[in-house]
C-alpha positions in Angstrom: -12.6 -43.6 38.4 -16.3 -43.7 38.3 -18.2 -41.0 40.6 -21.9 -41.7 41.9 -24.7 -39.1 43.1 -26.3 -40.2 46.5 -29.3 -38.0 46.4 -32.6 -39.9 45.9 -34.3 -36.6 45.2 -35.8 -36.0 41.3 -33.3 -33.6 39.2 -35.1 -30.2 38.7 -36.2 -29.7 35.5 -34.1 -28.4 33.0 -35.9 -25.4 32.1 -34.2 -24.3 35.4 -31.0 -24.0 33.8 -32.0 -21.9 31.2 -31.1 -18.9 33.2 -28.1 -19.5 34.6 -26.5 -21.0 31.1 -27.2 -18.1 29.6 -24.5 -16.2 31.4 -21.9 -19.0 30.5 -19.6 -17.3 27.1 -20.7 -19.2 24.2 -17.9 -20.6 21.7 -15.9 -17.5 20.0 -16.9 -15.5 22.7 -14.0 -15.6 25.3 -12.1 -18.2 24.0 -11.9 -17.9 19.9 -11.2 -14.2 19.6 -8.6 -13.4 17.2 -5.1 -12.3 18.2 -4.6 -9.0 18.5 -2.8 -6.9 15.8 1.4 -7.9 15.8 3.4 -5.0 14.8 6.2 -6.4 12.8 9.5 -4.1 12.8 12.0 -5.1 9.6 15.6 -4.3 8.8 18.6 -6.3 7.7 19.2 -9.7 6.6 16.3 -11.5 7.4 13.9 -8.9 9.0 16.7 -9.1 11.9 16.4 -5.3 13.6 19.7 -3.6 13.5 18.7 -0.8 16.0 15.6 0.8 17.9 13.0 2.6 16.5 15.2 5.8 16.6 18.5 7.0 15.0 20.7 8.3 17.6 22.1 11.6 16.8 25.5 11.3 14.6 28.3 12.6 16.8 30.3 15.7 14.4 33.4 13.9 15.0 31.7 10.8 13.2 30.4 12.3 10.4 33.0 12.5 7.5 33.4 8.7 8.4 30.1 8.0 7.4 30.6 9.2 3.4 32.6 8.1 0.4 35.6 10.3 0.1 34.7 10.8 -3.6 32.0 12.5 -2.0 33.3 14.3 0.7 35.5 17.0 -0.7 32.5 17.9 -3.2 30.2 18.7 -0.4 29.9 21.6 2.2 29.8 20.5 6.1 26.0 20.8 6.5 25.3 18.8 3.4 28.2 16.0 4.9 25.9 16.2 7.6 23.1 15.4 5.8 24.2 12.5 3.4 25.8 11.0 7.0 22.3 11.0 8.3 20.7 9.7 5.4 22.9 7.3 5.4 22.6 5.8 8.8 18.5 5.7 8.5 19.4 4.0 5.2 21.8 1.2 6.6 18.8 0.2 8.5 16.4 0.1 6.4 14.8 -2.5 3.8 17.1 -3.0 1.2 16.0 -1.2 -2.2 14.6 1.7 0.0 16.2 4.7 -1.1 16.5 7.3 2.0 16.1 11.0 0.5 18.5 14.1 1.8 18.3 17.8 1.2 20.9 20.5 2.5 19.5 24.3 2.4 22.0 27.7 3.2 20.8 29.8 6.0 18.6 31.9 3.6 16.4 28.1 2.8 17.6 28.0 -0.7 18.4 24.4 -1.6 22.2 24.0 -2.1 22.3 20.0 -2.4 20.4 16.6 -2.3 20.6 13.0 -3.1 20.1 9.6 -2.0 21.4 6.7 0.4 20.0 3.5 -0.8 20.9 -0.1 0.7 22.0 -2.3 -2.0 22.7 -5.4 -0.1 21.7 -7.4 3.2 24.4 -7.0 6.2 26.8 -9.0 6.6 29.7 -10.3 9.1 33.3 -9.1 8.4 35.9 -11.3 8.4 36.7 -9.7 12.0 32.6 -10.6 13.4 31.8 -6.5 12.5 28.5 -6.1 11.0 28.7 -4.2 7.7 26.4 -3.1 4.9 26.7 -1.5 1.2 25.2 1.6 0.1 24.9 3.8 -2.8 25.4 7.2 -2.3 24.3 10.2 -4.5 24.6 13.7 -4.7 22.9 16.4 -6.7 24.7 19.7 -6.6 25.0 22.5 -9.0 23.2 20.5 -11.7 26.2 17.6 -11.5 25.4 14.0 -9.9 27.9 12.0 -8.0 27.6 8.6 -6.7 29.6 6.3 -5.0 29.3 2.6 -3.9 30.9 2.5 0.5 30.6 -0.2 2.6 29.6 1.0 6.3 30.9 -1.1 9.1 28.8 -0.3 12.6 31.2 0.3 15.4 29.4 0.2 19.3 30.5 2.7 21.7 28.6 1.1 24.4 25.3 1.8 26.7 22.9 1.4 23.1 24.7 3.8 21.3 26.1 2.3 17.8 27.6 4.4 14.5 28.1 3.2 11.0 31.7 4.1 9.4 33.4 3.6 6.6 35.0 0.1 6.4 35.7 -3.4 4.1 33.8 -6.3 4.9 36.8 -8.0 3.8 39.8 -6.3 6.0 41.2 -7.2 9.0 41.2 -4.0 11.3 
């Protein structure tokens, strides 16, 4: 398509332009600005996110599930408590990252503390479950105890998921 100007008339100069294509945005001015920053949230196998931003709050019924029976006998309820919670931040988190706990009596005195530390991506059960391993470790009364669990993460609906005891491996 070819387009023609009719007017006879002389083109103004083009020192008349000047003005008005000054206002135009000059390259990397509107168009070539960078990105903006991309917050980049990680957990899991492949930086997959396993949950929100937030830990929901571990029901009590849930948390003996949530700890190695070697474990559990050893330890008072408030520091179950403690290594359950540490345990579900852990199972989310980059594996390698150890997630520190502390339990403290009523008078603040510090009566136990350990770790939960990821020691493998998640993975699917044979049953489709998602399930991760942890370390677990205890310091109490100048004795260490660890155990190796698997946490399985059962969903009770509406957002709301917990991580229990379970085998990767087992058919429930």
């Amino acid at each position: 398509m070819v387009a023609a100007c009719s007017n006879t008339g002389v083109a103004p100069p083009v020192d008349a332009y000047r003005g008005v294509l000054a206002a135009v945005p000059k390259p990397g001015v509107l168009f070539d600005r960078p990105p903006p920053d991309v917050v980049v949230r990680r957990g899991g196998p492949s930086g997959e996110l396993l949950a929100g931003p937030t830990v929901p709050a571990l029901p009590d019924d849930a948390v003996d599930t949530a700890i190695g029976p070697a474990l559990r006998t050893w330890l008072t309820s408030v520091e179950r408590r403690q290594l359950a919670e540490a345990s579900q931040r852990a199972v989310l988190g980059i594996t390698g990252t150890p997630v520190a706990w502390a339990a403290a009596n009523p008078a603040g005195t510090e009566t136990a503390k350990g770790l939960a530390l990821p020691v493998d991506d998640a993975q699917r059960s044979v049953r489709g479950r998602v399930c991760r391993d942890l370390w677990q470790s205890v310091d109490k009364a100048g004795e260490t105890h660890q155990q190796q669990v698997t946490l399985c993460r059962l969903d009770y609906g509406n957002g709301l998921s917990v991580w229990m005891l379970g085998d990767a491996n087992q058919w429930p």
